[in-house]
C-alpha positions in Angstrom: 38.6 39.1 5.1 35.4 37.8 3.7 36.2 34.0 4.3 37.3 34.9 8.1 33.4 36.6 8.5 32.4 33.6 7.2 34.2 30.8 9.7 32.8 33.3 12.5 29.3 33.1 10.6 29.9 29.5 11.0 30.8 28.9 14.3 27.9 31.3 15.8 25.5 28.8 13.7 27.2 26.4 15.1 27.1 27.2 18.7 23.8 28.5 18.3 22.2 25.0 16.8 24.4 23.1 19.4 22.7 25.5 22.2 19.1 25.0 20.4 19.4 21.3 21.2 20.3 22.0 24.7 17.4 24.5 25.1 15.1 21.3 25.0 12.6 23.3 22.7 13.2 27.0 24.1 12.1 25.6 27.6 15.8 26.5 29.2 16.1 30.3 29.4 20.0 29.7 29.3 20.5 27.9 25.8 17.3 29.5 24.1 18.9 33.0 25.0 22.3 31.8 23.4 20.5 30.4 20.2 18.7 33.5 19.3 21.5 35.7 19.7 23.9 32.9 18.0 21.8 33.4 15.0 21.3 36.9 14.9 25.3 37.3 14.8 25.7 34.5 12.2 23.2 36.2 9.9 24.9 39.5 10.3 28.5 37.7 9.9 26.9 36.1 6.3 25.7 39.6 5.4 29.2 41.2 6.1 31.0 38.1 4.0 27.9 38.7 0.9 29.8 42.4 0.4 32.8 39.7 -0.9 32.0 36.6 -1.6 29.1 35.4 -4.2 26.0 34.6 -2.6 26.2 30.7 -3.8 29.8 30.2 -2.7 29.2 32.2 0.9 26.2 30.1 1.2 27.0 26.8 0.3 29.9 26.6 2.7 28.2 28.1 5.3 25.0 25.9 5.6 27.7 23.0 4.3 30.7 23.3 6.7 27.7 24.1 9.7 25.9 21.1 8.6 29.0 19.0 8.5 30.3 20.4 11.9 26.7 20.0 13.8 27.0 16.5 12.8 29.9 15.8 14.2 28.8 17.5 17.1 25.8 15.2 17.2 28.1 12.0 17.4 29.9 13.8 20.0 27.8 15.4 22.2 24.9 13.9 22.2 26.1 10.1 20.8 24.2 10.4 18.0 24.7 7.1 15.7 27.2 7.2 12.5 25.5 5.7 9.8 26.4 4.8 6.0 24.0 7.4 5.1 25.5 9.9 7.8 28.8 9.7 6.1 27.4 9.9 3.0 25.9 12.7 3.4 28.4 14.6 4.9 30.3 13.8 2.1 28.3 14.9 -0.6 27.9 18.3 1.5 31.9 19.0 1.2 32.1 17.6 -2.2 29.3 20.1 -3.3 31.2 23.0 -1.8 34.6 22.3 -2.8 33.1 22.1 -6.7 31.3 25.5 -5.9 34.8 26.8 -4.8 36.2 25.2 -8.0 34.9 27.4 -10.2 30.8 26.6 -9.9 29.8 29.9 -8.5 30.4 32.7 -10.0 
């Protein structure tokens, strides 16, 4: 149960920073409204998964996996350039959490 409250923690993160961008610096009432309230559900999603998970595992995927996805959503969305330093990066991200899940954080 604690790693499903944490891909919804995720994806409200996620939403929410995709919906900061389009809020053009909290100047759209639309996309600001859906950033705060993104937030406030991830935080209180992460909260729910700490009564589970360790706090450096929880964490680490969380801002990891978010960080990874808003990325992608970057190139997508908003055709944001993939660099060398992009990818690596994004790599170092998931390699860091995969060694927390390994056994790192306990």
């Amino acid at each position: 149960m604690g790693y499903l409250l944490l891909a919804a923690a995720i994806v409200a993160e996620v939403v929410a920073t995709t919906a900061m961008k389009y809020s053009e610096g909290f100047s759209r009432l639309g996309p600001s409204l859906v950033t705060v309230v993104g937030y406030v559900i991830s935080f209180g999603l992460l909260a729910q998964t700490l009564k589970t998970l360790s706090i450096g595992t929880a964490y680490a995927i969380w801002s990891g996996v978010g960080t990874a996805a808003v990325a992608a959503i970057g190139l997508v969305l908003f055709s944001e350039a993939l660099t060398l330093s992009k990818v690596a990066g994004i790599v170092l991200i998931v390699g860091g959490v995969v060694v927390l899940n390994l056994g790192g954080a306990h």
